[in-house]
C-alpha positions as CSV (number, residue, x, y, z in Angstrom):
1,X,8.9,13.6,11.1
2,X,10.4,10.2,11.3
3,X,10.4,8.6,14.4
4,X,7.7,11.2,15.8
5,X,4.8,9.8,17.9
6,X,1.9,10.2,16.1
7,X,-2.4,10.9,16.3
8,X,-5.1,10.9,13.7
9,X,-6.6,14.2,15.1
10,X,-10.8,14.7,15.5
11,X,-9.8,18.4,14.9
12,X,-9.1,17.3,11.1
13,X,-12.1,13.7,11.0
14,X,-8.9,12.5,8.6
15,X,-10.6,10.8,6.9
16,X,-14.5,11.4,7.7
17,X,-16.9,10.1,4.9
18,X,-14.2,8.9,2.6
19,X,-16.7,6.4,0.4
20,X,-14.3,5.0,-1.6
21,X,-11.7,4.1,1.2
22,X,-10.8,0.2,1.5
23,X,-8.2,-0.4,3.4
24,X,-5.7,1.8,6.2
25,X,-2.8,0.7,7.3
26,X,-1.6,2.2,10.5
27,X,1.6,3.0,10.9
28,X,3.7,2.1,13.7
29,X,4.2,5.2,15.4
30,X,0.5,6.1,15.6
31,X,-0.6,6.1,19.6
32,X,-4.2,7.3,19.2
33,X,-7.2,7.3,16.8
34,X,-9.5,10.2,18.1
35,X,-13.3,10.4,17.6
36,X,-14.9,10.3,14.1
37,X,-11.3,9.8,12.0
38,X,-12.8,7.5,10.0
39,X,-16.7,8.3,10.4
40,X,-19.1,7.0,8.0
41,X,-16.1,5.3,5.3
42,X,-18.5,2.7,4.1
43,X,-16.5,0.6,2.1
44,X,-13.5,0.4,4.7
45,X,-12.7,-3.4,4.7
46,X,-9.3,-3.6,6.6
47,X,-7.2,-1.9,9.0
48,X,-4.4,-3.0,10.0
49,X,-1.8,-2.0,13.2
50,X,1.5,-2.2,12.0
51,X,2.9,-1.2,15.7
52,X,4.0,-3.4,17.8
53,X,0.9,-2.7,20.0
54,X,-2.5,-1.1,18.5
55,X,-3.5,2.4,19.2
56,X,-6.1,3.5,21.9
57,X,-9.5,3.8,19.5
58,X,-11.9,6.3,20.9
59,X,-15.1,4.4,20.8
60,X,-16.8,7.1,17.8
61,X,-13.9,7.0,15.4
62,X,-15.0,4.1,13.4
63,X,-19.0,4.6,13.5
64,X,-20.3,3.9,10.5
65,X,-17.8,2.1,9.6
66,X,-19.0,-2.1,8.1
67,X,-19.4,-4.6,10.9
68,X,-17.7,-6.8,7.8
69,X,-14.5,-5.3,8.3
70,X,-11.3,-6.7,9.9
71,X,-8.9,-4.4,12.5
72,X,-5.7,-6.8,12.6
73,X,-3.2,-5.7,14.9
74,X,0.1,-7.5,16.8
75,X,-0.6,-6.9,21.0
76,X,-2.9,-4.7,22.7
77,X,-6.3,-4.8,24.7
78,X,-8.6,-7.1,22.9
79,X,-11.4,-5.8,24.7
80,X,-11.0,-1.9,24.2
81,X,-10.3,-2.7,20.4
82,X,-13.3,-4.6,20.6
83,X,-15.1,-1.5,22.3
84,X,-14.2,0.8,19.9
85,X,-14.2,-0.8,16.5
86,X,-17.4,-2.6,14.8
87,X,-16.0,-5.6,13.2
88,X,-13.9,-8.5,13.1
89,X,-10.9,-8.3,15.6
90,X,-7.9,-10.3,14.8
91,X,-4.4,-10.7,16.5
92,X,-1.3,-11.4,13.5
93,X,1.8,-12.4,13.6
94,X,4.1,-10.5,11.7
């Protein structure tokens, strides 16, 4: 649906122990990342928030995930991002 608001679900774990995942890129509609939607995706190297401001991260969706990898998003709360997701934060302008 174009336009919709959307969630990656914990009812689904999207993408829950997908090995040969590298990067995600968010689209800007997405409001929340629920728990364990991207559990245990090993090689996940980059994520990036194409919104305007980064979803809310519940603190479990990314476990597992490298403490090498990169979240870059545009605005939002530095410190819950930081909370919720293991590696490298970093603000972009785009």
């Amino acid at each position: 649906m174009k336009g919709a608001l959307m969630s990656v679900s914990d009812k689904s774990s999207a993408f829950r122990d997908c090995k040969e995942l590298k990067k995600v890129v968010l689209p800007s509609t997405l409001r929340r990342i629920d728990r364990w939607a991207f559990i245990n995706c090993t090689e996940l190297a980059t994520v990036e928030c194409r919104g305007t401001v980064a979803p809310k991260i519940d603190e479990e969706a990314f476990r597992g995930v490298p403490a090498s990898a990169q979240l870059l998003y545009k605005e939002g709360d530095y410190a819950a991002l930081k909370s919720s997701f293991p590696g490298e934060i970093k603000k972009i302008d785009k």
